[in-house]
C-alpha positions as CSV (number, residue, x, y, z in Angstrom):
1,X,110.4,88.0,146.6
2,X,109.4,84.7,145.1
3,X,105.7,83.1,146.2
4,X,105.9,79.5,146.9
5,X,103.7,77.2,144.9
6,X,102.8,73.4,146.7
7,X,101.5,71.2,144.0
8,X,100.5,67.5,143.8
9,X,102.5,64.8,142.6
10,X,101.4,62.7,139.8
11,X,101.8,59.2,139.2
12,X,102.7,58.2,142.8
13,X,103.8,54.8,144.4
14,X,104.4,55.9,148.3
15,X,107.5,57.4,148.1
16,X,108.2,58.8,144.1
17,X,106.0,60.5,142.5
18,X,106.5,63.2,139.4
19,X,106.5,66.6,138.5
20,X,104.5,68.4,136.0
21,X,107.7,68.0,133.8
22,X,107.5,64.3,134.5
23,X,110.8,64.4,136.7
24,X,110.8,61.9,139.4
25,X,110.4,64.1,142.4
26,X,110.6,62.0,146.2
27,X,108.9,63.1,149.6
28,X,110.9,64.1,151.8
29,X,111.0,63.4,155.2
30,X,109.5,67.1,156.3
31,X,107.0,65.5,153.7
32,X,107.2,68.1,150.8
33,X,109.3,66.9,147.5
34,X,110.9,69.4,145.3
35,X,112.2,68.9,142.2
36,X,116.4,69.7,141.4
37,X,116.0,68.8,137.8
38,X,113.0,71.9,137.1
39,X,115.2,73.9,139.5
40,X,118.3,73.7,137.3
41,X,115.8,74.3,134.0
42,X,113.8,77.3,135.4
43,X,114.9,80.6,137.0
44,X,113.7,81.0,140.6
45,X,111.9,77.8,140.7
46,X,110.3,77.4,143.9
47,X,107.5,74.7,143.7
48,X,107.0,72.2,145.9
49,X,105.2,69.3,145.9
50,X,102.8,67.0,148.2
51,X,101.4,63.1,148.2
52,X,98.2,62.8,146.6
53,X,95.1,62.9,148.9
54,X,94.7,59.5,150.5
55,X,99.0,58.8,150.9
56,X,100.4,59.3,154.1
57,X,103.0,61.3,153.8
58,X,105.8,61.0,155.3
59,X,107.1,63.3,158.3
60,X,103.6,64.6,158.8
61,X,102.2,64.1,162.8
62,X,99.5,61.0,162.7
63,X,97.2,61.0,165.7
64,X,98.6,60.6,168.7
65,X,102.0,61.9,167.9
66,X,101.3,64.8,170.3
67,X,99.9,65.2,174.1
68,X,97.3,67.0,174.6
């Protein structure tokens, strides 16, 4: 059983960001990014990656999103 790994994006303009291979990796909208270029390169990849602290990231709740 693999372990996921999350790791931060470098290099980041909002929505693109890159990989510690230097692969431009994007955020998706469940706001994780992974990359398909280290996956083809690397048996049983399975990092993914986040927004720097300090980005909104996309697909993740903001206040108010939920009733309380």
């Amino acid at each position: 059983m693999a372990i996921g790994v999350t790791k931060t994006l470098t290099s980041f303009t909002g929505k693109v960001g890159r990989c510690e291979k230097d692969h431009v990796v994007e955020i998706l909208s469940g706001g994780y990014g992974f990359c398909a270029e280290c996956a083809s390169e690397i048996d049983a990849y399975h990092t993914l990656y986040v927004a720097p602290e300090g980005f909104e990231t996309p697909g993740a709740p903001t206040p108010g999103d939920y009733e309380v």
